[in-house]
Z-matrix of the N, CA and C atoms (Angstrom, degrees):
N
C 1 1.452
C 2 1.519 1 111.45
N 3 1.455 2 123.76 1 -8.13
C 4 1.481 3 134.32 2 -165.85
C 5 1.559 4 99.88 3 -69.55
N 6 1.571 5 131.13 4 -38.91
C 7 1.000 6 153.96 5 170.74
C 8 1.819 7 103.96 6 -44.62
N 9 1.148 8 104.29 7 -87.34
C 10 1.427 9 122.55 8 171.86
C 11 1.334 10 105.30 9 -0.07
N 12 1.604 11 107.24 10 -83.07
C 13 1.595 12 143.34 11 -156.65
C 14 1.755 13 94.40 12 -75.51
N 15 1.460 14 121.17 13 -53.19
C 16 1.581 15 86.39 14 -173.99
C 17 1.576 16 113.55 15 -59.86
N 18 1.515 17 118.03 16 -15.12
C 19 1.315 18 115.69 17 -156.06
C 20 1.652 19 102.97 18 -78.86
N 21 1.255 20 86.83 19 -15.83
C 22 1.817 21 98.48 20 -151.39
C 23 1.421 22 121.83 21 -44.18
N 24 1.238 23 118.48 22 -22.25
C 25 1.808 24 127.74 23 173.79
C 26 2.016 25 102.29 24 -73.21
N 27 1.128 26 134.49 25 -17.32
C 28 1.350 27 138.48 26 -144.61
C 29 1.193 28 96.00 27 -143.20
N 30 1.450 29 124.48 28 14.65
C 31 2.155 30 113.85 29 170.25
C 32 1.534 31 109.09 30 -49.68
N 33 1.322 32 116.46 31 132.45
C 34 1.230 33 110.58 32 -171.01
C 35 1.875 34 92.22 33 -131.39
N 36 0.769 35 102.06 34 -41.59
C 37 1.950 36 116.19 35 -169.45
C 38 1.564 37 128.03 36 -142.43
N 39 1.197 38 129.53 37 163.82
C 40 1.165 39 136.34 38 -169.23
C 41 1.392 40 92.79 39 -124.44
N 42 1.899 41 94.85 40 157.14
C 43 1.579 42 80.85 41 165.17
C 44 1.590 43 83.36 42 -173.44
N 45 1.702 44 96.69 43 119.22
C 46 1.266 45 131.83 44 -156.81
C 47 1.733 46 90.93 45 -72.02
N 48 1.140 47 119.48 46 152.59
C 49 1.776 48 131.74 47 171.21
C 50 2.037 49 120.75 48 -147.34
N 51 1.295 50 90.47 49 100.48
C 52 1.496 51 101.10 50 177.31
C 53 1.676 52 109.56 51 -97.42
N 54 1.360 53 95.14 52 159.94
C 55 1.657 54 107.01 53 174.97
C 56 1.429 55 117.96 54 -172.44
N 57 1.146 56 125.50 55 118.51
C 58 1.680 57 124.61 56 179.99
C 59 1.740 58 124.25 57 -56.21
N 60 1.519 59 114.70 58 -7.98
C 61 1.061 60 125.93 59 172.57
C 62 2.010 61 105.59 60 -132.92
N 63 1.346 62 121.97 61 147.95
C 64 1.367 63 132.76 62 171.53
C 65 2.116 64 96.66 63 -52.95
N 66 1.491 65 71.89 64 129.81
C 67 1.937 66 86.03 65 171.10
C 68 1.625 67 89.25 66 -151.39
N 69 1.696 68 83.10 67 154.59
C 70 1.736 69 91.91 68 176.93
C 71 1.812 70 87.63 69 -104.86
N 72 1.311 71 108.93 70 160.46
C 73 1.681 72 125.35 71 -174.07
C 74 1.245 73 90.94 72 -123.84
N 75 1.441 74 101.43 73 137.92
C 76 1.881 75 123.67 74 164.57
C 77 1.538 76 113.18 75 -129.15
N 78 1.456 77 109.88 76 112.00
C 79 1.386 78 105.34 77 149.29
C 80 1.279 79 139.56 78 -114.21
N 81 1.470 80 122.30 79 154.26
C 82 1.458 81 166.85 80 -124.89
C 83 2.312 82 77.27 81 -14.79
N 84 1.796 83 92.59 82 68.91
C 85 1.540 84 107.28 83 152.46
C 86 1.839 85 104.81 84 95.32
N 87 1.477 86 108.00 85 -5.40
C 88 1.488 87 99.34 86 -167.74
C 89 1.805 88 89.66 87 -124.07
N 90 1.519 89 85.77 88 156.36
C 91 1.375 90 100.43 89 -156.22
C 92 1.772 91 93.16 90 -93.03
N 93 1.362 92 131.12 91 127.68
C 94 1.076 93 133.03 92 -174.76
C 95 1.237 94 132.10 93 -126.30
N 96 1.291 95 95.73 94 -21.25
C 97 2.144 96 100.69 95 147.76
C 98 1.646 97 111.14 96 -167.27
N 99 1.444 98 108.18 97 141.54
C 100 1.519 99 99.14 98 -165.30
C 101 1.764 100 104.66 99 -108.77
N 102 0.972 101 128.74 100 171.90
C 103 1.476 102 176.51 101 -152.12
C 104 1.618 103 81.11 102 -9.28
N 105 1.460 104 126.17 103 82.54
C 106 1.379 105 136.81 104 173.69
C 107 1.686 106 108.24 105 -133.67
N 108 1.248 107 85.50 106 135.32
C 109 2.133 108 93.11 107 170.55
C 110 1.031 109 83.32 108 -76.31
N 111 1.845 110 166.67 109 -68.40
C 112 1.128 111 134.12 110 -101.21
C 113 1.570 112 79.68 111 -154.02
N 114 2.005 113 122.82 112 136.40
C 115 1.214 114 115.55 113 137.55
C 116 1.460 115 100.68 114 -138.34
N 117 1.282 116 98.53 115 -174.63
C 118 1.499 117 123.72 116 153.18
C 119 1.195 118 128.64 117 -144.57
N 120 1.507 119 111.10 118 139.65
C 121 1.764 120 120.60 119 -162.87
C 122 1.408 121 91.33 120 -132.18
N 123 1.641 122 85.51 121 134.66
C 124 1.564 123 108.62 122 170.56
C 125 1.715 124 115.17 123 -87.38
N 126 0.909 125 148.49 124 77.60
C 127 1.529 126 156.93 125 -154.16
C 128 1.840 127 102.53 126 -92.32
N 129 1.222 128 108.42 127 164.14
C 130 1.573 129 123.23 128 147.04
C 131 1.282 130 117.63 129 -75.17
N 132 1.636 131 101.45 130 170.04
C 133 1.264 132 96.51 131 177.48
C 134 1.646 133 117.08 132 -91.43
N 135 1.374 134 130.06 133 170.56
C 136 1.463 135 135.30 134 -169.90
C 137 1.063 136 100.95 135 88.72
N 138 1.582 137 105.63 136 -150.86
C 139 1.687 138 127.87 137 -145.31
C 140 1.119 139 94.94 138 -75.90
N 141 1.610 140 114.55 139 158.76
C 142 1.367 141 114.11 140 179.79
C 143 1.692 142 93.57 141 -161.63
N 144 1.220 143 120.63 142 137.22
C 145 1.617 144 115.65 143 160.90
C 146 1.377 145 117.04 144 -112.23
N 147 1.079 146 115.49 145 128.32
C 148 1.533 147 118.06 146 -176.85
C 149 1.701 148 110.92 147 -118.45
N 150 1.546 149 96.57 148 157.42
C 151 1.832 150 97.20 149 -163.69
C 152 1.644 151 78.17 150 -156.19
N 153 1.394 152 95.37 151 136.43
C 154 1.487 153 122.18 152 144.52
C 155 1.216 154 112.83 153 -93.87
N 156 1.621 155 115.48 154 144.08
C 157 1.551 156 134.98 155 168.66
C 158 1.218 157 108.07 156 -100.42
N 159 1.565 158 147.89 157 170.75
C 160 1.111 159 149.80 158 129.61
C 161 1.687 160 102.28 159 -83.13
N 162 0.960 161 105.87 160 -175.53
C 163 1.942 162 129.47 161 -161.03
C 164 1.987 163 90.43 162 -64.32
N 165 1.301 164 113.83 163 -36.85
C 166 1.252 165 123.82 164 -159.24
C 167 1.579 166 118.51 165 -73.39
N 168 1.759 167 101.40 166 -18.43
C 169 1.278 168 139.31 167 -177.66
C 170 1.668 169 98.87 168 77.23
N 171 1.122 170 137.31 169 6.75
C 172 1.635 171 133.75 170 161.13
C 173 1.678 172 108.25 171 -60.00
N 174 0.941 173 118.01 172 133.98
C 175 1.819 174 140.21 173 174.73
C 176 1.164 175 110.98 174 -68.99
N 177 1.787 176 118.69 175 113.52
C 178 1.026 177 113.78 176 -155.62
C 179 1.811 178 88.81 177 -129.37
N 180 0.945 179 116.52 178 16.53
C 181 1.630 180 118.16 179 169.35
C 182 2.217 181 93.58 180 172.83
N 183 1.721 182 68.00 181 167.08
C 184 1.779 183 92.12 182 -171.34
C 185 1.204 184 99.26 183 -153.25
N 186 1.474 185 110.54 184 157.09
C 187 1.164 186 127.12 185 166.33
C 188 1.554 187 125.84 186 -151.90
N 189 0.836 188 118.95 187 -162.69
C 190 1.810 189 124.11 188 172.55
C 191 1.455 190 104.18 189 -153.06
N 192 1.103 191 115.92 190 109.05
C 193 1.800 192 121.35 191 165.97
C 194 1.207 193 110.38 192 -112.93
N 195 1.459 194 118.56 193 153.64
C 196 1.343 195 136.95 194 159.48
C 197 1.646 196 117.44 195 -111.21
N 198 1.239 197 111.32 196 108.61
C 199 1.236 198 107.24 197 179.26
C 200 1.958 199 116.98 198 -89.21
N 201 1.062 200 117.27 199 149.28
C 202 1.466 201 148.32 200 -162.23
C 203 1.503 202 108.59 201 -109.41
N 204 1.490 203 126.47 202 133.64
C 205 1.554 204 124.90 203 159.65
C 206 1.377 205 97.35 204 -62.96
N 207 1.399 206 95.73 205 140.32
C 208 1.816 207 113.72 206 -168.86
C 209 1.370 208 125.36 207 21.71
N 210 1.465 209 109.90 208 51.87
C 211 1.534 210 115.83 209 162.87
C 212 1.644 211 92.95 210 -140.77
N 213 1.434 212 101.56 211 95.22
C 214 1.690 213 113.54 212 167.07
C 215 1.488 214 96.17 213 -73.18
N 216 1.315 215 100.23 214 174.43
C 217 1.450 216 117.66 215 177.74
C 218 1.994 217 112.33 216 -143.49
N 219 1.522 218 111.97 217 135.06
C 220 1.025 219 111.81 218 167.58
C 221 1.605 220 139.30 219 -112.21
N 222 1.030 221 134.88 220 137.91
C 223 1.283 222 130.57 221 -154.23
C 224 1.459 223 123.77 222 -137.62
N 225 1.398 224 122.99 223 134.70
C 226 1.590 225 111.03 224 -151.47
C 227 2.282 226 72.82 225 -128.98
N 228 1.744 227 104.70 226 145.57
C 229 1.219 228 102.60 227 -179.08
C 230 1.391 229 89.58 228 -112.89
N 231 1.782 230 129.83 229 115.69
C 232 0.919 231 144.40 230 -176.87
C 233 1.598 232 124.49 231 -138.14
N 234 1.476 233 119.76 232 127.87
C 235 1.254 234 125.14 233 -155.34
C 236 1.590 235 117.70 234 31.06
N 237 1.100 236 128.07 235 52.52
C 238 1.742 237 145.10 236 146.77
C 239 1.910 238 91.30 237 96.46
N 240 1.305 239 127.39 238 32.07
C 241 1.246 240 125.64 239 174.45
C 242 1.408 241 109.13 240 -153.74
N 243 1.859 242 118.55 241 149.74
C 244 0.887 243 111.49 242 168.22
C 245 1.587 244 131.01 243 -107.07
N 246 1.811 245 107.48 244 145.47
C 247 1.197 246 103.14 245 -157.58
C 248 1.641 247 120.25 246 -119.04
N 249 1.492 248 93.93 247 113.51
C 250 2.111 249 72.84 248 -155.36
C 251 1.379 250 111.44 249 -90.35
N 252 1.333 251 99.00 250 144.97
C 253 1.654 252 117.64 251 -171.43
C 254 1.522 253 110.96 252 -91.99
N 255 1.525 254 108.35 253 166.53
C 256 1.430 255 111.84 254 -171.19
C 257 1.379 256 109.79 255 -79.62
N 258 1.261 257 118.97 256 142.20
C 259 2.112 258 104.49 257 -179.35
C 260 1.123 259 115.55 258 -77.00
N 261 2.019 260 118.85 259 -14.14
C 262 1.400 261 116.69 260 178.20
C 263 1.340 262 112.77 261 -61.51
N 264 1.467 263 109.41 262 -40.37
C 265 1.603 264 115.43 263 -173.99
C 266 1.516 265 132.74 264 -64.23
N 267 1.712 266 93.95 265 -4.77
C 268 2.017 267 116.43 266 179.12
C 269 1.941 268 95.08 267 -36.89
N 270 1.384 269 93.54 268 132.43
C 271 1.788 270 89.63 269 165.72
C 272 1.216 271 84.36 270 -135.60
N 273 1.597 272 115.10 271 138.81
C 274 1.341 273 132.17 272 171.88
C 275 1.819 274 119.37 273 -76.68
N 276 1.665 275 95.86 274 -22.64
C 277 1.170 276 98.20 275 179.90
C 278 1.675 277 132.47 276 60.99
N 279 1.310 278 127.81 277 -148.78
C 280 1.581 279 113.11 278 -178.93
C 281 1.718 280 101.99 279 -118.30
N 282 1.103 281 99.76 280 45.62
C 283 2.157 282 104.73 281 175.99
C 284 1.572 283 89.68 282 -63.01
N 285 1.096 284 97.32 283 125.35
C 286 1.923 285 108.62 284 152.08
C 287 1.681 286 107.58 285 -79.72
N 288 1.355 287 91.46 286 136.40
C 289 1.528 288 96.28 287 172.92
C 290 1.285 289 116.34 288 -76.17
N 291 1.768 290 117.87 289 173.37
C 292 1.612 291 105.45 290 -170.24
C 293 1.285 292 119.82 291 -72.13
N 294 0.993 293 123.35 292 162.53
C 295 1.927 294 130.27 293 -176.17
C 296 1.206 295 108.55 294 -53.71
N 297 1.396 296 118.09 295 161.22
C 298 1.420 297 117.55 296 140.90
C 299 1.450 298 129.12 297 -8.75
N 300 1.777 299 84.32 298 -81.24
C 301 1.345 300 102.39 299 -163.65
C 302 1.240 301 119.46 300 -74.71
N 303 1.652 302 115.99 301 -12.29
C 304 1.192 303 124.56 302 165.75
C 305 1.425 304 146.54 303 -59.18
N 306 1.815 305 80.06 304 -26.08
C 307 1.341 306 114.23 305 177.13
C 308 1.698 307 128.65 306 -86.14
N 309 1.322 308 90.45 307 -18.41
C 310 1.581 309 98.75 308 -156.59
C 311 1.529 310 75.78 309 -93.62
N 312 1.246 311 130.02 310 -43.53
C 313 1.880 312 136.10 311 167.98
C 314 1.467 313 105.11 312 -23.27
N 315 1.067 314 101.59 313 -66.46
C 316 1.528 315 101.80 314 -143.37
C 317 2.233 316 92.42 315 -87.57
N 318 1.597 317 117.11 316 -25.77
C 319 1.201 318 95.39 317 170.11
C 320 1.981 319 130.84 318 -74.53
N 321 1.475 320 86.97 319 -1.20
C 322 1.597 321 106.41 320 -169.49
C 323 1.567 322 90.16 321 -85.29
N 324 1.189 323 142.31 322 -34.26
C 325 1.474 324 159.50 323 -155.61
C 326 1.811 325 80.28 324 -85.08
N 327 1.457 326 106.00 325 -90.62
C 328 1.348 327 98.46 326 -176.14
C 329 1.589 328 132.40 327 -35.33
N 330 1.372 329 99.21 328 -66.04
C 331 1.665 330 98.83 329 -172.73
C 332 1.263 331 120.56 330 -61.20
N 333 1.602 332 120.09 331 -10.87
C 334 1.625 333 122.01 332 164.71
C 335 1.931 334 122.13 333 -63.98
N 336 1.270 335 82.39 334 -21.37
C 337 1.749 336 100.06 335 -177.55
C 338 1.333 337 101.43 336 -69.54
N 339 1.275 338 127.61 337 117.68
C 340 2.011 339 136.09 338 156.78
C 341 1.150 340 118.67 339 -67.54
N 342 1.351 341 113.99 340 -26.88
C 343 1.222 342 117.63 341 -174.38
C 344 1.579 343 123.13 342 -97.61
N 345 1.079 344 126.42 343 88.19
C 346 1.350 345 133.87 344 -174.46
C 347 1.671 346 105.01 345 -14.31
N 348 1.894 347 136.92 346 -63.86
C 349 0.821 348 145.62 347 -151.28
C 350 1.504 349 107.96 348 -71.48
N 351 1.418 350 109.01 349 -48.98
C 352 1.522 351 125.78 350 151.83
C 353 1.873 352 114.20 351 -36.76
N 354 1.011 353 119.19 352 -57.45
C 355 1.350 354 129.73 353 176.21
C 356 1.530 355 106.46 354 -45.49
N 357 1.395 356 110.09 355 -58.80
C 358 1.455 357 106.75 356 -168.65
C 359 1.374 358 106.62 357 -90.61
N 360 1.250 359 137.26 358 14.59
C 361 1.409 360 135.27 359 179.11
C 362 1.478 361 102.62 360 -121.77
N 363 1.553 362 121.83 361 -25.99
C 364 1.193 363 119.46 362 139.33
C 365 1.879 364 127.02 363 -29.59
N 366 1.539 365 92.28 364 -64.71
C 367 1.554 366 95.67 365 -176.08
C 368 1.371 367 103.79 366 -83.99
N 369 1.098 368 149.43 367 -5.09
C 370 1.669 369 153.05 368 -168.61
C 371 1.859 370 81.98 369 -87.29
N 372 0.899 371 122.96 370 -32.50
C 373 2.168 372 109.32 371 -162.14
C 374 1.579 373 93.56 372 -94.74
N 375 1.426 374 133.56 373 -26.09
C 376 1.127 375 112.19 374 174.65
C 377 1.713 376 124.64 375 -122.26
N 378 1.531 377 108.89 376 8.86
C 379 1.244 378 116.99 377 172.42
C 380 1.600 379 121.58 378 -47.72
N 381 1.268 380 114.00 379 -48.45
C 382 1.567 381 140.78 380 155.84
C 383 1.921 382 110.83 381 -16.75
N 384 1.813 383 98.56 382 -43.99
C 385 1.687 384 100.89 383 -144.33
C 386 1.452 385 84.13 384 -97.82
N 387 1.703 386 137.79 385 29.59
C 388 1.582 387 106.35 386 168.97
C 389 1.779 388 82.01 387 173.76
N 390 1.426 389 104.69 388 174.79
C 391 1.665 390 124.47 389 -143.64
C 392 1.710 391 85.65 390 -132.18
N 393 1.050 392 128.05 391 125.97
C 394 1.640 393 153.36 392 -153.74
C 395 1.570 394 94.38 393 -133.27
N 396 1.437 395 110.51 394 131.21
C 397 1.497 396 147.56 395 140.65
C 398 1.636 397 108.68 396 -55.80
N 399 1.615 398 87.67 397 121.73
C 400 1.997 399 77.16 398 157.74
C 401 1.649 400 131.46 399 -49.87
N 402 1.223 401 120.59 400 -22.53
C 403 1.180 402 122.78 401 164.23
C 404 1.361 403 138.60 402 -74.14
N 405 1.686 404 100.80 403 -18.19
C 406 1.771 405 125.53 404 151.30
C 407 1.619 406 95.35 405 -47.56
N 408 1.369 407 107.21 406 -72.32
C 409 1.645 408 120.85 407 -141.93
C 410 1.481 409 94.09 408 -64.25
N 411 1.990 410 126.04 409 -30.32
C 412 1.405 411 94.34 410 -155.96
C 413 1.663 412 85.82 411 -91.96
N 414 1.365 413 145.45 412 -8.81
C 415 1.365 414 141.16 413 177.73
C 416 1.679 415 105.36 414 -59.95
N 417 1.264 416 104.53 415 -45.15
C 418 1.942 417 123.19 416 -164.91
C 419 1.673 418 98.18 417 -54.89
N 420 1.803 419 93.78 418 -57.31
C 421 1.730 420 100.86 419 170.78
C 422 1.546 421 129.02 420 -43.50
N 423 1.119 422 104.18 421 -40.29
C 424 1.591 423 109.78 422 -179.36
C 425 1.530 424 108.81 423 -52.76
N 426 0.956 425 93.80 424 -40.10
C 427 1.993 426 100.38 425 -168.99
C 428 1.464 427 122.48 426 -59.28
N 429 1.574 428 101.16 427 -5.69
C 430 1.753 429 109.50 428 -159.15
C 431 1.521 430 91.64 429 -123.88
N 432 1.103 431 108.76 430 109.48
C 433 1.557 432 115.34 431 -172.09
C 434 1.209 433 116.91 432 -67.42
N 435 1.450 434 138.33 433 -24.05
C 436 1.347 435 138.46 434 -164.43
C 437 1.706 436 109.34 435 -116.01
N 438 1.175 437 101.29 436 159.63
C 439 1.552 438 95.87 437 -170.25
C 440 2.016 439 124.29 438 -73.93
N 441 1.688 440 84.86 439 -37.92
C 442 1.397 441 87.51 440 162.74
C 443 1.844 442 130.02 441 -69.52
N 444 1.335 443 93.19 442 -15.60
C 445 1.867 444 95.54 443 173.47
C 446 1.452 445 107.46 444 -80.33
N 447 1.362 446 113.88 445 -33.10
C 448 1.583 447 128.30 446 174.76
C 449 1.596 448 124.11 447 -52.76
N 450 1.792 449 110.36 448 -38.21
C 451 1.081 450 127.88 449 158.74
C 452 1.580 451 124.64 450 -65.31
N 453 0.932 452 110.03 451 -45.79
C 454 1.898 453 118.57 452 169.40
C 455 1.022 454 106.92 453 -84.07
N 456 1.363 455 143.34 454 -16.89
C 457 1.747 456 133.20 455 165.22
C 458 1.858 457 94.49 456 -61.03
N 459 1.378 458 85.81 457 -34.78
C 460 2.386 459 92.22 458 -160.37
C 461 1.501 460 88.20 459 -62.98
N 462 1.493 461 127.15 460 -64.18
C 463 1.329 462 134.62 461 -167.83
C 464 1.226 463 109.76 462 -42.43
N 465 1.377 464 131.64 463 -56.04
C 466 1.797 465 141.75 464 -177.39
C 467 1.544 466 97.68 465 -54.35
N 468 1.402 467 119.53 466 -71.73
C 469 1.725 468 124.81 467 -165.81
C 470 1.507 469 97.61 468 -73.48
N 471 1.325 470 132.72 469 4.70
C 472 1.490 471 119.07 470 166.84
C 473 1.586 472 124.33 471 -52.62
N 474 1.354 473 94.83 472 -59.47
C 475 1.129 474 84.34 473 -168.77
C 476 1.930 475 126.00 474 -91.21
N 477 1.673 476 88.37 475 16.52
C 478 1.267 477 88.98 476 -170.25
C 479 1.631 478 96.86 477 -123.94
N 480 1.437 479 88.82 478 50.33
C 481 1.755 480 89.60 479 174.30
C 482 1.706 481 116.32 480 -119.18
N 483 1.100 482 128.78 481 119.05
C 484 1.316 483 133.90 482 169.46
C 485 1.527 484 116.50 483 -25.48
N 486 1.261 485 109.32 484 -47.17
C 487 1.419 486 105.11 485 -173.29
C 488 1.444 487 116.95 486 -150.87
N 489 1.321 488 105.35 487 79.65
C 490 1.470 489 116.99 488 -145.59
C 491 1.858 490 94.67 489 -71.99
N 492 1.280 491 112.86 490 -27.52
C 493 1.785 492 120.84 491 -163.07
C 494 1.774 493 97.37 492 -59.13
N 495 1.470 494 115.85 493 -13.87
C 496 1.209 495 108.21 494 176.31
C 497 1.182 496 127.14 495 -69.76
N 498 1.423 497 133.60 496 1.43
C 499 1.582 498 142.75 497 -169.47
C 500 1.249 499 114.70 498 -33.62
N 501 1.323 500 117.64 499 -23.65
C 502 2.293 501 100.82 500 172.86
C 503 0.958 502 113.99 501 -75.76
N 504 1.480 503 119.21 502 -0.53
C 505 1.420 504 107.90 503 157.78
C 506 1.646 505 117.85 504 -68.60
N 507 1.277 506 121.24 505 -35.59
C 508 1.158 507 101.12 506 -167.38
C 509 1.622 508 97.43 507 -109.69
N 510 1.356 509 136.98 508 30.44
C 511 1.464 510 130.35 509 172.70
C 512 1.647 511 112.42 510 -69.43
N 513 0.933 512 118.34 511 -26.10
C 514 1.492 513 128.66 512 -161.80
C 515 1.627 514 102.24 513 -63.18
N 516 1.603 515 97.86 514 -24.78
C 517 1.927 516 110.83 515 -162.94
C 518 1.667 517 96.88 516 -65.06
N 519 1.663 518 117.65 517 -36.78
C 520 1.218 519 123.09 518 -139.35
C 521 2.020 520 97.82 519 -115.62
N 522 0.988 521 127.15 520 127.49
C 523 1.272 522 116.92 521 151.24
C 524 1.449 523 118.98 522 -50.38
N 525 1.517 524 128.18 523 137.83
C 526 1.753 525 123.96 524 145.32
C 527 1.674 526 104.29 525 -10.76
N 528 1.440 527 91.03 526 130.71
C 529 1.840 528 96.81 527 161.16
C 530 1.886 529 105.09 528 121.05
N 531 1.210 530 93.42 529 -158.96
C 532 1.238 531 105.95 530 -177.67
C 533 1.507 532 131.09 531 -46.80
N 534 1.208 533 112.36 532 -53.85
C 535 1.520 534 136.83 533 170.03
C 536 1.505 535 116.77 534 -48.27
N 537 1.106 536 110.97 535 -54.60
C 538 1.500 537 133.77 536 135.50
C 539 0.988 538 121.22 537 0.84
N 540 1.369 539 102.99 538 -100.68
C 541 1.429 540 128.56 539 -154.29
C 542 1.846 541 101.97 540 -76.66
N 543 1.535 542 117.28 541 -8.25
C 544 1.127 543 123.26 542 -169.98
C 545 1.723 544 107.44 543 -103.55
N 546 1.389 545 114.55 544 -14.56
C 547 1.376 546 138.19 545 -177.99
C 548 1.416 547 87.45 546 -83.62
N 549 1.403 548 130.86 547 -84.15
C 550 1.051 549 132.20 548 -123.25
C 551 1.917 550 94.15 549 -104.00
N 552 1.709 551 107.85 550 0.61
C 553 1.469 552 101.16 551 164.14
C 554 2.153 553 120.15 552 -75.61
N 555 1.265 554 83.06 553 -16.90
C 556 1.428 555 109.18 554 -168.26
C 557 1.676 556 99.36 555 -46.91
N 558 1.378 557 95.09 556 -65.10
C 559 1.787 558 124.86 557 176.62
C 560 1.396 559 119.80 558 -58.46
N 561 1.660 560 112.41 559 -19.85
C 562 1.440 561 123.08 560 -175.97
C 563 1.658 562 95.73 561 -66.67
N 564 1.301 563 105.20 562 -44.89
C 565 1.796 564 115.47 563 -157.63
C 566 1.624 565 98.86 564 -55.45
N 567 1.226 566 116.44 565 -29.35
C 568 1.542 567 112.36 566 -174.94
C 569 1.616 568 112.74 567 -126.51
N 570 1.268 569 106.54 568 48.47
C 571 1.485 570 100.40 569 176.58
C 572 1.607 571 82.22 570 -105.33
N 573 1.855 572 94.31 571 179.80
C 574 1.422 573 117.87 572 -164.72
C 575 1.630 574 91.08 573 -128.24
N 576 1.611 575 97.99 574 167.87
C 577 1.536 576 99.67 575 163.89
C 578 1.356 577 107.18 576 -70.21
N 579 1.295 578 131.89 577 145.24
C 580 1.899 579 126.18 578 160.83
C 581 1.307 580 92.48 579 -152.25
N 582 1.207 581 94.68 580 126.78
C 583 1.740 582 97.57 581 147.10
C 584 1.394 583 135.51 582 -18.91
N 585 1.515 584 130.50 583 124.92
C 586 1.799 585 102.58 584 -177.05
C 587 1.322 586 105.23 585 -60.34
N 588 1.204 587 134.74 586 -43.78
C 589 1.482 588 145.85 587 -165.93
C 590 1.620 589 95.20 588 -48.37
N 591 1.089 590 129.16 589 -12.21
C 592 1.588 591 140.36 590 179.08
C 593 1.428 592 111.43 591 -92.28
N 594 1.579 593 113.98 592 -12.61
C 595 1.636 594 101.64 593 -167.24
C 596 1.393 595 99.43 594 -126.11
């Protein structure tokens, strides 16, 4: 998570990481989440080197990315290389979103935190462990008093939202403008075609 937090003034991109077996991921040398089929890392923008480990901590793929303002990137670690997939092709599939009780957990975790930085590093360690409703994400938002914490709460639960095309739910958080348009680009990266009659 050391990664995360120095970056944290300069989030520029996401960049989704699949794998059919648990690998821990390191970037450019820092270890940023361990023995998971599925993460997501909030990075800067530019160069970046990324490495999968197996359990053994031996390097079982590498790469070199450059990350882009609003061009996330996704990546599946398959036969000892990584292979990046198209973002149109995201299928959300049948994930249940988190429980109740799961939910009411993890906002009691947050909203006890005073400290804004705490708040979002709170939700950065367990965002990973469960699949959020737009109505998760616009409750989660409330909790982060400032607009820029509001934007990196959006960035973390982006991509782990069921139905991200719902975003007027959470416009109300953000004035017109930048903040905005940087919240609710987050959610662009993983929407689907749907019908409006769907949203």
């Amino acid at each position: 998570m050391l990664l995360m937090w120095t970056f944290a003034a300069a989030w520029a991109g996401t960049v989704k990481l699949q794998s059919p077996a648990p690998l821990t991921y390191r970037v450019d040398g820092e270890v940023t989440s361990r023995l998971t089929t599925e993460a997501v890392l909030q990075l800067a923008d530019g160069g970046h080197r990324l490495e999968a480990l197996d359990a053994f901590g031996r390097v079982v793929a590498s790469t070199d990315i450059i990350l882009r303002p609003g061009e996330p990137l996704w990546f599946a670690c398959e036969n000892h290389r990584f292979v990046q997939r198209e973002v149109s092709s995201r299928a959300v599939g049948d994930r249940p979103p988190i429980s109740d009780v799961q939910y009411q957990w993890l906002e009691h975790r947050i909203i006890r935190k005073r400290n804004e930085e705490k708040k979002l590093k709170r939700l950065a360690e367990v965002v990973n462990r469960s699949w959020f409703e737009m109505r998760h994400v616009d409750k989660l938002l409330a909790a982060f008093p400032s607009l820029e914490g509001r934007v990196q709460a959006a960035r973390m639960l982006a991509p782990r939202t069921i139905d991200p095309e719902k975003t007027r739910a959470i416009e109300s958080h953000f004035p017109p403008g930048d903040f905005r348009d940087r919240a609710l680009g987050a959610f662009a990266f993983y929407q689907r075609d749907v019908p409006e009659d769907d949203e």
